[in-house]
MIPA-54835 format. One line per field, with one value per residue (C-alpha): residue number from 1; residue in one letter; x, y, z negated. Coordinates in steps of 0.25 Angstrom, whole numbers, plus 5000, padded with zeros to 4 digits. Example, Ala and Ser with C-alpha at 12.3 -4.5 7.8 and 13.67 -1.06 7.14 Angstrom:
% residues 2
i = 1, 2
aa = A, S
xx = 5049, 5055
yy = 4982, 4996
zz = 4969, 4971
END
This chain:
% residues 209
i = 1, 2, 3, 4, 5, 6, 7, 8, 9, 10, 11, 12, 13, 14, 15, 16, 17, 18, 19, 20, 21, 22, 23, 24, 25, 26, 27, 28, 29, 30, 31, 32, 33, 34, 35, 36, 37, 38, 39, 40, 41, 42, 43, 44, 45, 46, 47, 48, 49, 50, 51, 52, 53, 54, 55, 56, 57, 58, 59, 60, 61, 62, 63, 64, 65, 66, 67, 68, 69, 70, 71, 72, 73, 74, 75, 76, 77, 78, 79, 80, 81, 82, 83, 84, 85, 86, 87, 88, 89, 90, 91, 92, 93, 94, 95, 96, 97, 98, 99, 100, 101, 102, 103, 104, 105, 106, 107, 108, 109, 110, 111, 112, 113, 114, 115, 116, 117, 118, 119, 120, 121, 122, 123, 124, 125, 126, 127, 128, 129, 130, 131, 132, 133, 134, 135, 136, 137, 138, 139, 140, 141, 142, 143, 144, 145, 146, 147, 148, 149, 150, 151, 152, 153, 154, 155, 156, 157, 158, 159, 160, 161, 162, 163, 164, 165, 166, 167, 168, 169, 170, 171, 172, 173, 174, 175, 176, 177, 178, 179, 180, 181, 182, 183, 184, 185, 186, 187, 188, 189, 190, 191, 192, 193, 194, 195, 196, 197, 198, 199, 200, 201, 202, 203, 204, 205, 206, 207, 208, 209
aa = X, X, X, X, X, X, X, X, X, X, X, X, X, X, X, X, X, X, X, X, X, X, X, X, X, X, X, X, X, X, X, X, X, X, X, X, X, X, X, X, X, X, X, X, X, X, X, X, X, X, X, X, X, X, X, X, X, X, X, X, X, X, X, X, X, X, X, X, X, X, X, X, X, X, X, X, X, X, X, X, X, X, X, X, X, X, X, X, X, X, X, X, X, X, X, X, X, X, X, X, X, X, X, X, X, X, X, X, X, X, X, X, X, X, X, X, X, X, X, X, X, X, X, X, X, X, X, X, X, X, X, X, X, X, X, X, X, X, X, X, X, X, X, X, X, X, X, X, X, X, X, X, X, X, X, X, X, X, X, X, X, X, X, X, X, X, X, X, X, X, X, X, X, X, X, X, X, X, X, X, X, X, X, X, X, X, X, X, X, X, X, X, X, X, X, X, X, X, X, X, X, X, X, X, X, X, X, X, X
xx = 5033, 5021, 5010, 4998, 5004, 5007, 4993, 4989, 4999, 4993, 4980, 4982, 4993, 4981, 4970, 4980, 4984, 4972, 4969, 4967, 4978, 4986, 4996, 4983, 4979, 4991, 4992, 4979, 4980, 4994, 4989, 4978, 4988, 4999, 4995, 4998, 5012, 5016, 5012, 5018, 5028, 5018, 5017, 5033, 5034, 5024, 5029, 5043, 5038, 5033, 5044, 5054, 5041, 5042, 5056, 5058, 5046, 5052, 5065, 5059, 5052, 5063, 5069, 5058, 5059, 5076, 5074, 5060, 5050, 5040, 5038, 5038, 5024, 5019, 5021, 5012, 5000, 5005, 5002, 4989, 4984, 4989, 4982, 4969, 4972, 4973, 4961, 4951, 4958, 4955, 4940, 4939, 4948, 4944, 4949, 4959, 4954, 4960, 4961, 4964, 4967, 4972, 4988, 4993, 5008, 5016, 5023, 5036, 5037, 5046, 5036, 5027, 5034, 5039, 5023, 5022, 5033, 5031, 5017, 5020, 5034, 5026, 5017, 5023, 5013, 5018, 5032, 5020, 5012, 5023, 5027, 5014, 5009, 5022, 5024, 5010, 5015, 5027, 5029, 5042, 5045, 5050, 5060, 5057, 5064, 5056, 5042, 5046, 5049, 5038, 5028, 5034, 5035, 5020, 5015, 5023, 5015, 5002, 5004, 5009, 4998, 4987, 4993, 4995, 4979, 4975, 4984, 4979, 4964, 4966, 4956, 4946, 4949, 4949, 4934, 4934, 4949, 4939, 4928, 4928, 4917, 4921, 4938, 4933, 4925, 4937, 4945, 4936, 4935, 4951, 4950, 4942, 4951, 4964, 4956, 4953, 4968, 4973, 4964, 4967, 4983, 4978, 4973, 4984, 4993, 4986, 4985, 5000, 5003
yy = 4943, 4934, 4942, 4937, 4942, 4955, 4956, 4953, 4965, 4975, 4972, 4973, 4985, 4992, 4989, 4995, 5007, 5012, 5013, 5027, 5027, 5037, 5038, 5039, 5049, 5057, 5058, 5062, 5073, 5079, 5079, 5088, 5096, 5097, 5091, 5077, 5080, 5084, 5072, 5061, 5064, 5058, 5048, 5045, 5045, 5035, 5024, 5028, 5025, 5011, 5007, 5009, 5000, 4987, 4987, 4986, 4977, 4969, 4968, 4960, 4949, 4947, 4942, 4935, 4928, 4925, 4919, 4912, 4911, 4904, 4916, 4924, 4915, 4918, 4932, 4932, 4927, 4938, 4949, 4941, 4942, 4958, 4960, 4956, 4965, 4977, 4975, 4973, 4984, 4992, 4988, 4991, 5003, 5018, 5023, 5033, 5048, 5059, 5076, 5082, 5096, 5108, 5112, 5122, 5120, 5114, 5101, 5098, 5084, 5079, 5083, 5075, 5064, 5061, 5063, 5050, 5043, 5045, 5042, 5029, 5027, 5029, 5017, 5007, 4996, 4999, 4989, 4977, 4980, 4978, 4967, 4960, 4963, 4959, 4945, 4943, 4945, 4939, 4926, 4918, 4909, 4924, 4934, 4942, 4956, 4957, 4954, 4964, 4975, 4972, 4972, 4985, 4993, 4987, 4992, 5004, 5008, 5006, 5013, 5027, 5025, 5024, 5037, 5045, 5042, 5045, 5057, 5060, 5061, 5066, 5074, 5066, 5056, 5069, 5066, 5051, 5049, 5059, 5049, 5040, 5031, 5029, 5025, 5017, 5010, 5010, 5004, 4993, 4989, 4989, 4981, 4972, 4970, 4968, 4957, 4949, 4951, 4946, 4934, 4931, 4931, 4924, 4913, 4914, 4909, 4898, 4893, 4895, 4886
zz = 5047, 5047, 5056, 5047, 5035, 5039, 5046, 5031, 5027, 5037, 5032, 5018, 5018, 5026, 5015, 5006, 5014, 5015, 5001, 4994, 4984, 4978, 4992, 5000, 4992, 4989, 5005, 5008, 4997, 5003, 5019, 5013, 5006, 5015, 5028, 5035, 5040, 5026, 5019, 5028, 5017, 5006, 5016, 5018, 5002, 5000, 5009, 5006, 4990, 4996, 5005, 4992, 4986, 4997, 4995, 4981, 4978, 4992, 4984, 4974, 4984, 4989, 4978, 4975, 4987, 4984, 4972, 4974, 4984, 4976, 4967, 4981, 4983, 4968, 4973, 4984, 4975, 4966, 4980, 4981, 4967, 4969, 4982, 4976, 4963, 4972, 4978, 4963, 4961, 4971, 4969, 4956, 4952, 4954, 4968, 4967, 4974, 4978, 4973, 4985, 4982, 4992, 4989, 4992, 4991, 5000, 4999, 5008, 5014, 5002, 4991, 4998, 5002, 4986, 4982, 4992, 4988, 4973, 4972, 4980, 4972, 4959, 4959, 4952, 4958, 4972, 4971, 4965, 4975, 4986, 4981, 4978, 4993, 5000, 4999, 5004, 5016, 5017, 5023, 5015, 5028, 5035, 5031, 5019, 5023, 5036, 5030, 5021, 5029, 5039, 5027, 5021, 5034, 5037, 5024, 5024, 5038, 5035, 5021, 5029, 5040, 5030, 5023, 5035, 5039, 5026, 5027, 5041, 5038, 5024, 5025, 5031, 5019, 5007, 5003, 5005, 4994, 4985, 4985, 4974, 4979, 4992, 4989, 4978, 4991, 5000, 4988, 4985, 5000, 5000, 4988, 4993, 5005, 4997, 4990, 5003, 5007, 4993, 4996, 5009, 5007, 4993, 5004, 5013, 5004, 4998, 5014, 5013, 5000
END
């Protein structure tokens, strides 16, 4: 695995993981409800949702990369491209908050683990998105299958330990996912920052060609 790339990988799963979205929020929501122990199930759920993700979206690049590598390369402009996308998008969208209300009944571990996995699962952008930001990071002079499992352990890690902090101090965090104003902020920072990412690997590869 190229250590510079997946310096670059760390930096932007982590501008990523932090991100309120509809996981984040889910979380936060059941540690309320039920507690932190109890919802390391939403937690499992979620990255067992995108490690079925990686693999399937990793499938078809590896295809790619059989049958042609110069559309492997197209590809990577296409991450690039999708990078940048992500962060306008970020800026200019309406942040997503979160209703968090008191239940009172009780959810066993596997209730909470499908409500992970299938809010995950049910994102149809997930396999794009795995499969534009992967070969950003991949370096076609090494192995495929490594780089692959190194970047989807890699991502898959820093994805549970930004839900289990958020998790963890989710009631701490209650008042600042209900504020509008200030996710909308946090979004467009994060936004900005995917931008300067898309950019920078935009630059890389132009030094590369």
């Amino acid at each position: 695995m190229n250590l510079t790339l997946w310096i670059s990988f760390v930096g932007t799963v982590l501008i990523i993981g932090i991100t309120p979205g509809p996981s984040v929020l889910l979380a936060t929501a059941n540690s309320m409800n039920y507690g932190v122990k109890n919802t390391v199930g939403t937690i499992l759920g979620d990255l067992s949702a995108n490690a079925i993700q990686i693999i399937l979206s990793s499938l078809g690049l590896a295809s790619i990369i059989v049958s042609s590598g110069e559309i492997f390369s197209l590809i990577k402009w296409v991450g690039v491209t999708y990078l940048i996308y992500m962060g306008i998008t970020k800026i200019v969208s309406q942040p997503k908050t979160g209703e968090f209300t008191n239940q009172k009944k009780d959810k066993n571990f596997l209730k909470l683990y499908s409500e992970g996995f299938f809010m995950s699962a049910s994102n149809p952008k997930a396999i794009v998105f795995f499969a534009a930001l992967f070969p950003l990071f991949i370096d076609q002079t090494l192995a495929f299958i490594p780089q692959i499992l190194i970047l989807g352990a890699t991502y898959l890690i820093i994805d549970g330990v930004c839900l289990l902090l958020y998790v963890k101090f989710a009631s701490k965090l209650k008042k600042y996912l209900q504020n509008k104003e200030k996710v909308h902020l946090q979004n467009k920072i994060i936004g900005t920052l995917l931008i300067f990412s898309g950019l920078m690997l935009s630059a890389v590869k132009k030094a590369n060609n």
